[in-house]
C-alpha positions in Angstrom: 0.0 0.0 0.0 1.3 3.6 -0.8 2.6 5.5 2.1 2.8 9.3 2.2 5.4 10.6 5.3 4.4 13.1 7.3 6.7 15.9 9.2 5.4 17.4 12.3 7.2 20.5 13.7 6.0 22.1 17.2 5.1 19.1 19.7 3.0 21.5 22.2 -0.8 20.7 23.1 -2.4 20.6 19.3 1.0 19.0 18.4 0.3 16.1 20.5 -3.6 15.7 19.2 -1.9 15.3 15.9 0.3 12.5 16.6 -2.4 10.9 18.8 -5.1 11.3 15.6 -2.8 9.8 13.6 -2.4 6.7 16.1 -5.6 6.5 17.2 -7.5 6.5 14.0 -4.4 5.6 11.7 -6.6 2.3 10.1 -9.9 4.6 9.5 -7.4 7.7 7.7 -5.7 4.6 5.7 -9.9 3.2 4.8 -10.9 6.6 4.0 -7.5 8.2 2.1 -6.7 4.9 0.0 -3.0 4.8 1.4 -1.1 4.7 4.8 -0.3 8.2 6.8 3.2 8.1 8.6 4.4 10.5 10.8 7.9 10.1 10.4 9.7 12.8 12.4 9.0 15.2 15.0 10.6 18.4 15.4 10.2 20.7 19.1 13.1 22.4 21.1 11.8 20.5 24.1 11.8 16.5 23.4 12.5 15.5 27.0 9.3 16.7 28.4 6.9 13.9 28.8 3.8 14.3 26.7 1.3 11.7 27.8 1.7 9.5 24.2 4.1 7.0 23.3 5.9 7.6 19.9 8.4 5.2 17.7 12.2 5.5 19.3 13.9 7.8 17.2 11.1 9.8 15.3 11.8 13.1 18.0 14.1 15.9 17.3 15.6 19.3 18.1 16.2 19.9 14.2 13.6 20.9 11.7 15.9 20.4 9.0 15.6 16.9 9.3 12.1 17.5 8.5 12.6 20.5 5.6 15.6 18.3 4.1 13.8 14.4 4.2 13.3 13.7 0.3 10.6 11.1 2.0 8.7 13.4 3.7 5.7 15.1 1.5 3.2 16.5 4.1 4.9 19.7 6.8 2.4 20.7 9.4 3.7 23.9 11.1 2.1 24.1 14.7 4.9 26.4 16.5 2.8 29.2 15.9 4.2 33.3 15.5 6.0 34.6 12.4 9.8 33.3 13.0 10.5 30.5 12.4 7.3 29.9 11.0 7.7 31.6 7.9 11.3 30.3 7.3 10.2 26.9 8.0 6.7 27.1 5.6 8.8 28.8 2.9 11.9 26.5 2.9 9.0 23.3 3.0 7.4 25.2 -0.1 10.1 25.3 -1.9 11.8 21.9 -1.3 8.5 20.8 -2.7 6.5 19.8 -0.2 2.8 20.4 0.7 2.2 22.4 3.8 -0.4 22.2 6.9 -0.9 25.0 9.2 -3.2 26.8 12.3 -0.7 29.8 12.1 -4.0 32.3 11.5 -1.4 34.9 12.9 1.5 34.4 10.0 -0.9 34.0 7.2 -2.9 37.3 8.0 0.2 39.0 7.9 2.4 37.1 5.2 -0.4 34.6 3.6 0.0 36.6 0.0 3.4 36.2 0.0 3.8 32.6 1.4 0.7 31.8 -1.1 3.1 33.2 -4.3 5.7 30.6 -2.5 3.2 27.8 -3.2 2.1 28.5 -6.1 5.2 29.1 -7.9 6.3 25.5 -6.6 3.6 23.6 -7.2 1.7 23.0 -3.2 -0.6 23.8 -1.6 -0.9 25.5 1.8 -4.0 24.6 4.1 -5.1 26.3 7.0 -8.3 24.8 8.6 -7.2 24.8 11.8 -6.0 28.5 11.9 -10.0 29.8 11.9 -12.6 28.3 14.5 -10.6 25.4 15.5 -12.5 22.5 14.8 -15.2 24.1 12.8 -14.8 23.6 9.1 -15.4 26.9 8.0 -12.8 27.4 5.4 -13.3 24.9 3.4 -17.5 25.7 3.5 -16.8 29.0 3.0 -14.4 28.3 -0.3 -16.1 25.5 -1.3 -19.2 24.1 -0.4 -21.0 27.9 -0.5 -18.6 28.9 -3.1 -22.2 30.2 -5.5 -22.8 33.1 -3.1 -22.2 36.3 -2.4 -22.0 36.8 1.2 -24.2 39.8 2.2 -23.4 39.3 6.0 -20.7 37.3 8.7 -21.1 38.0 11.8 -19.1 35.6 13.7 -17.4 34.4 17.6 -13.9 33.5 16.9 -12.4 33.7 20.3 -13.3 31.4 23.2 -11.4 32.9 25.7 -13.7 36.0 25.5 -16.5 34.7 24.7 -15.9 32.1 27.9 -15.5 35.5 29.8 -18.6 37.4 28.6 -20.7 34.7 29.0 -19.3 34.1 32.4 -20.4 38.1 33.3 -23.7 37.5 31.9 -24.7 34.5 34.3 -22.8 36.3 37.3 -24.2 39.5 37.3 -21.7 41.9 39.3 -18.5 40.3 38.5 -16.0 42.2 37.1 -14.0 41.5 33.9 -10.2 41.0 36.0 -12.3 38.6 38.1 -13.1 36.5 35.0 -10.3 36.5 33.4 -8.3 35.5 36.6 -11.0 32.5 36.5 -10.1 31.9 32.8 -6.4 31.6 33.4 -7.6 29.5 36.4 -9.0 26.9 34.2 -6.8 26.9 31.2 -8.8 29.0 28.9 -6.3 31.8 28.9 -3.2 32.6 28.5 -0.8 33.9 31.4 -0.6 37.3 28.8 -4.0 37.1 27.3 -3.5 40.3 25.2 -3.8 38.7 22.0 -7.2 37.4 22.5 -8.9 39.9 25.1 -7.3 42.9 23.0 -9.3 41.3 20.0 -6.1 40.3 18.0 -6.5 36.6 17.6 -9.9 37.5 16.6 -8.8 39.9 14.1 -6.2 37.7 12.4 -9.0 35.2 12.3 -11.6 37.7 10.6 -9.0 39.3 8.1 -8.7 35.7 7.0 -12.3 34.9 6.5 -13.0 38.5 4.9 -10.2 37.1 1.9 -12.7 33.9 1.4 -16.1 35.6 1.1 -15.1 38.7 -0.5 -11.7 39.0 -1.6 -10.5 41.6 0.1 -7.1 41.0 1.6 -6.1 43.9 4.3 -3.1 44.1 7.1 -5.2 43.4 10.3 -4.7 47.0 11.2 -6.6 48.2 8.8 -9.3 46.4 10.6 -11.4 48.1 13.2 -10.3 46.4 16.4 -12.0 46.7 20.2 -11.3 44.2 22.5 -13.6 43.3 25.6 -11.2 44.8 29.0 -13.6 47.9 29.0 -16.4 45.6 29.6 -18.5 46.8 32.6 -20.7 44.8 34.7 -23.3 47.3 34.9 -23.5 47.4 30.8 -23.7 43.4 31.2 -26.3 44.0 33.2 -28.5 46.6 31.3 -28.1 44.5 28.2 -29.9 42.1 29.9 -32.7 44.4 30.6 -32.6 45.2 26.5 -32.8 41.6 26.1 -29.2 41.8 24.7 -25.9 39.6 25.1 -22.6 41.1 24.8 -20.3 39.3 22.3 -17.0 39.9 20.9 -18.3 39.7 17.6 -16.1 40.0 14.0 -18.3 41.8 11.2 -18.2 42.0 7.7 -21.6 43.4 5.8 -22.0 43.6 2.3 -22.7 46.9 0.9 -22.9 46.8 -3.3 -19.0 47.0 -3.8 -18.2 48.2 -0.1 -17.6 45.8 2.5 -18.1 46.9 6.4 -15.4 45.2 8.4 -15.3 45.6 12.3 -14.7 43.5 15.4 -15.6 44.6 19.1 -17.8 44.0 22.0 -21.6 43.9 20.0 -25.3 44.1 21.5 -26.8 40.8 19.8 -30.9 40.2 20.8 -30.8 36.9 22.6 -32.7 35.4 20.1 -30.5 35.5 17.5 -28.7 32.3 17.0 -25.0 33.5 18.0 -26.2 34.8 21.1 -26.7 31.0 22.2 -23.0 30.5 21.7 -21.8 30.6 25.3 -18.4 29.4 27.1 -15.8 28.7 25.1 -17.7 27.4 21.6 -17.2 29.5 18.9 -20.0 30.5 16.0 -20.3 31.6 12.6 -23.6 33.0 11.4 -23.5 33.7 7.7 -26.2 34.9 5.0 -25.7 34.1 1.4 -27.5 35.3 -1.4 -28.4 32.0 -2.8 -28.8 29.5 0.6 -29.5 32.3 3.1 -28.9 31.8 6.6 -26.2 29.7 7.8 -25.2 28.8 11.2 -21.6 27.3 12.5 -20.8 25.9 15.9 -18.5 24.4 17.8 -15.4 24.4 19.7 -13.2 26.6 18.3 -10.2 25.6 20.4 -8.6 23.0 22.0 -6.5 19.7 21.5 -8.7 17.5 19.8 -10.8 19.7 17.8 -7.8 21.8 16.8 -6.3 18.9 16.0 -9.5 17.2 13.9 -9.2 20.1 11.5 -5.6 20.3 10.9 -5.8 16.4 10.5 -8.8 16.9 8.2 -6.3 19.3 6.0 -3.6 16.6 6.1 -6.1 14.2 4.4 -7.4 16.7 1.4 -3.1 17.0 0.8 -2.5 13.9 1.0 -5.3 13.3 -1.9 -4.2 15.4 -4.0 -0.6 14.1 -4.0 -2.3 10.9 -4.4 -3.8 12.8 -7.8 -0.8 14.7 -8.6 -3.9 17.6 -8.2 -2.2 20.1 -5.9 -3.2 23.7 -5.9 -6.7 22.5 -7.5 -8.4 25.0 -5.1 -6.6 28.6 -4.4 -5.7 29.0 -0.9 -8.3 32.3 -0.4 -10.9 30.1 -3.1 -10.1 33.8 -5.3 -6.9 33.8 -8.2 -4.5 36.6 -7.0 -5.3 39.1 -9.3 -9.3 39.2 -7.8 -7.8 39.6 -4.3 -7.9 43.4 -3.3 -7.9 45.9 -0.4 -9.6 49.0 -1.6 -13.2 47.8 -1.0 -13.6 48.1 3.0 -15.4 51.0 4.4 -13.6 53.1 7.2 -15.5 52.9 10.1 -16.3 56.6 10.5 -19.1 55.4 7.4 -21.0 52.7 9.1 -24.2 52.8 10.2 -25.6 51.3 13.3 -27.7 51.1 16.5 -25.6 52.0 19.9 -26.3 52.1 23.4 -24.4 54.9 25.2 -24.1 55.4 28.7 -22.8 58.1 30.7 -22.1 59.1 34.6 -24.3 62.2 34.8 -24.9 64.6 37.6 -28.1 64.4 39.1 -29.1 68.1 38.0 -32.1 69.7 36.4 -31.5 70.1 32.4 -28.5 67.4 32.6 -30.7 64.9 30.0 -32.0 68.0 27.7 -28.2 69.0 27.7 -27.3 65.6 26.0 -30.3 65.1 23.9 -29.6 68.4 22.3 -26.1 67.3 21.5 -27.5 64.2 19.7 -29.9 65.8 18.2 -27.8 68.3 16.5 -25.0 65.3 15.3 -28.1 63.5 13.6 -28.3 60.8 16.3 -32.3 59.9 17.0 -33.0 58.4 20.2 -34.9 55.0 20.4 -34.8 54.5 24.7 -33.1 56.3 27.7 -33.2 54.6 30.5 -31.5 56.5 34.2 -30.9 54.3 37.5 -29.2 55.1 40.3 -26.4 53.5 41.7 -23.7 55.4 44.2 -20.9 56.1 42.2 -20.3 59.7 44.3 -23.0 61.6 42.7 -23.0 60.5 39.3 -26.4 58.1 37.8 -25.9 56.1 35.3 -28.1 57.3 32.4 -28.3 54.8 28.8 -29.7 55.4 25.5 -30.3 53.6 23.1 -30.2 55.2 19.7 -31.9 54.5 16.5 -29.6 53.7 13.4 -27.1 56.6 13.7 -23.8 57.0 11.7 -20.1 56.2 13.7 -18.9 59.4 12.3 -21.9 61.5 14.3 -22.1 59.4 17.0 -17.7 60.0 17.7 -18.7 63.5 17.8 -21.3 63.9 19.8 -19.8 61.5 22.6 -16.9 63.9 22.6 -19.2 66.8 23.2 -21.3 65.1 25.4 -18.0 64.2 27.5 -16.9 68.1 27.9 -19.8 68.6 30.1 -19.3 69.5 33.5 -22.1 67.4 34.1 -20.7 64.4 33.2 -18.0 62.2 34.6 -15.6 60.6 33.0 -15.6 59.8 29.0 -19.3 58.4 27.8 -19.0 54.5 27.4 -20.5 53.1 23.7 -21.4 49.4 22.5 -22.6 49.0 19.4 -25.8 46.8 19.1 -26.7 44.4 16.0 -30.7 44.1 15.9 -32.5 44.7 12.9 -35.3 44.8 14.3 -34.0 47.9 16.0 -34.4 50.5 13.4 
C-alpha cells in the first residue's frame, strides 16, 4: 500500500492531538484516504518533556531540518505558531516541494500573500483549517461548499477565551472582567498574557482571514477596526440584559454593493438570535448568502482535539491530491490573486448602526435636555433612555439607546457630550446588532 510521510514541527498541546489522531484513527485515515499516513519525524526544542503518548524511538528531534531536508517526507504541518521561524520553515517546506499544513492564522494574516506566491510558484498547496474556529470547518465551507454566493453578511465568535468571559459576566451579574479573566487563566482557557485574545487580536487575524474567502478583500489586520472586551462593565452586562441583549465579541463584515463593512468589538446581539446561544468557550459563525440564506456554525473553536481534527482533516485533502498529482486544484483564499484586493472596505467613520451609550451624569435639572440636544444636532435619533441610580459619588448612570445613527456622528457627539461638567468621566459606547432595532 502507498505511504505518504508526514513531518510534524511544534510538539506543544495541538502537536500532540496530531500525533495521537494519527495513532488512534491511523486504520480509519488509511480506509478513507486509500493509502497509509506516517508520521515520520517530529521536530520541538523540548523532546525530554513527557507528553502523555508514546511515539516510535527515534522519530523526536531538536532539528527541523531533518524534516525540511527528508526527500521522504511530503506533508509539513507547522504548529509552532508566531511569524519566526514559522515563515522560514513554511517557505523552505514550499520550496523543497513539499505540501504544507498549518493553524498559524497569525502568519498568514500578515504574510499569507506572500507565502501563497511561494506555493504557487512550486507547485503546493498551503491549508489552514485549523488556523480559523478550530474544529469548525469553515474554510473549506466557506471556499467551497457555498462557493455560488455572495456573502451579504458574517457575523461571527472566533475567540473562546472572550466569549468564555462574557458569557461568564452574563450569568454572574456583578462580576468584574479582571475577576473573569483570573477564572479563565484558572482553568486553562487563557493565556498567562492574554493580550492577543482579550485585545481582540487573535480574533482579528482570524476575521482578516475569513474576509479574503467571502469577499476578496485582503487587508493588514490593522486596517481592521479592532476593540477588545477589557472595558467591559458589569453594569453594561447588566442593562443588556434588561434590553434583552448579550454582549459578544463579535467579528463583522456586511455587504454593501462593492463596499464591504469590516469591524470587530464588543456587539449588543438580541438573545434570540442564534450566536447569542453560543456561550463558554464554543465558537460561531452566522452567515447569509444570497443563494442558501442563513447559515449557522458551531462548535469548539479551540482545543487539543478539535484543533487537531481540522488540521488532520487538512492533512487528508493534501495527501489526496498528491495521491492525484492535483495540488493547488483550489486557491488557498478560493479567489486567483489578481481578484484579491484591499480597496473595497469602508472606514469605520461610514458605518451605520444602532448603539447604546451610557454616561455618569450629575443628578441636576437640564443634565438629560443637555445631551439630547447634543445628539440631536450630530443626527443621532433616540430610540430608549433609560436613568438608574447607583452610588458612584453623585453620578447616575443614564443609557440610551439610539436609532440607526452614523459612527462618524455618534464619535462626535460623545466627545461633546464628554466636555460637560455634568458628566464624569468619557461616555462608554457598544454598538448593538438588531435589525429589528431601526
Amino acid at each position: 500500500m502507498k505511504e505518504i510521510c508526514i513531518g510534524l514541527i511544534g510538539f506543544g498541546t495541538i502537536g500532540v492531538g496530531v500525533a495521537k489522531v494519527i495513532k488512534d484513527n491511523g486504520k480509519l485515515l488509511e480506509d478513507r484516504v486509500g493509502f497509509r499516513l506516517k508520521l515520520k519525524k517530529i521536530a520541538d526544542l523540548d523532546i525530554v518533556t513527557p507528553r502523555g503518548i508514546d511515539v516510535e524511538p527515534g522519530i523526536l528531534t531538536t532539528d527541523a531540518n531533518e524534516i525540511l531536508n527528508d526527500p521522504e517526507i511530503q506533508i509539513v504541518i507547522e504548529l509552532i505558531g508566531g511569524y519566526e521561524p514559522a515563515r522560514s520553515f513554511i517557505t523552505r517546506a514550499l520550496e523543497n516541494g513539499k505540501q504544507v499544513v498549518t493553524a498559524n492564522k497569525a502568519l498568514l494574516a500578515e504574510s499569507g500573500p506572500d507565502i501563497f506566491r511561494t506555493a504557487r510558484q512550486h507547485h503546493a498547496d498551503v491549508a489552514f483549517e485549523a488556523a480559523v474556529a478550530g474544529g469548525i470547518p469553515i474554510i473549506r465551507s466557506l471556499r467551497e461548499g457555498l462557493v455560488a454566493n455572495r456573502f451579504d453578511k458574517v457575523l461571527a465568535i472566533l475567540n473562546g477565551t472572550c466569549n468564555f468571559i462574557l458569557t461568564a459576566m452574563n450569568d454572574n451579574p456583578g462580576i468584574s472582567f479582571d475577576d473573569m479573566l483570573g477564572k479563565a487563566q484558572e482553568l486553562g482557557y487563557a493565556e498567562a498574557d492574554p493580550t492577543l485574545d482579550i485585545e481582540g487580536i487573535d480574533s482579528a487575524h482570524k476575521l482578516a482571514l475569513v474576509l479574503a474567502i467571502t469577499h476578496g478583500i485582503l487587508i493588514p489586520v490593522d486596517q481592521i477596526y479592532v476593540q477588545g472586551i477589557t472595558g467591559i462593565d458589569p453594569f453594561d452586562i447588566l442593562m443588556a440584559q434588561d434590553f434583552a441583549y448579550k454582549i459578544k465579541l463579535l467579528a463583522i463584515a456586511i455587504r454593501h454593493g462593492d463596499k464591504v463593512e469590516v469591524r470587530l468589538h464588543p456587539t449588543m446581539l438580541p438573545k434570540k438570535h442564534p450566536l447569542a446561544q453560543v456561550d463558554g468557550v464554543f465558537n460561531g459563525i452566522y452567515l447569509r448568502g444570497d443563494m442558501v440564506g442563513e447559515q449557522l456554525f458551531y462548535g469548539r473553536g479551540a482545543g487539543r482535539e478539535p484543533t487537531a481534527s481540522a488540521v488532520i482533516g487538512d492533512v487528508v485533502e493534501v495527501a489526496r491530491n498528491i495521491g492525484r498529482d492535483a495540488a493547488c486544484k483550489v486557491p488557498p483564499l478560493g479567489y486567483s490573486d489578481e481578484k484579491l484586493s484591499a480597496g473595497r472596505v469602508m472606514d469605520i467613520s461610514e458605518i451605520r448602526t444602532n448603539y447604546y451609550i451610557r454616561i455618569q451624569a450629575c443628578d441636576r435639572p437640564g443634565v438629560l435636555s443637555k445631551v439630547a440636544g447634543i445628539m440631536a444636532d450630530h443626527n443621532i435619533s433616540i430610540h430608549s433612555v433609560i436613568q438608574k441610580r447607583r452610588v458612584i459619588g453623585a453620578a447616575i448612570p443614564v443609557v440610551f439607546v439610539t436609532h440607526v445613527a452614523k459612527e462618524a456622528d455618534i464619535q462626535k457627539a460623545i466627545e461633546k457630550i464628554g466636555l460637560l461638567d455634568a458628566v464624569e468621566g468619557p461616555p462608554v459606547i457598544i454598538r448593538i446588532e438588531d435589525e429589528e432595532l431601526c
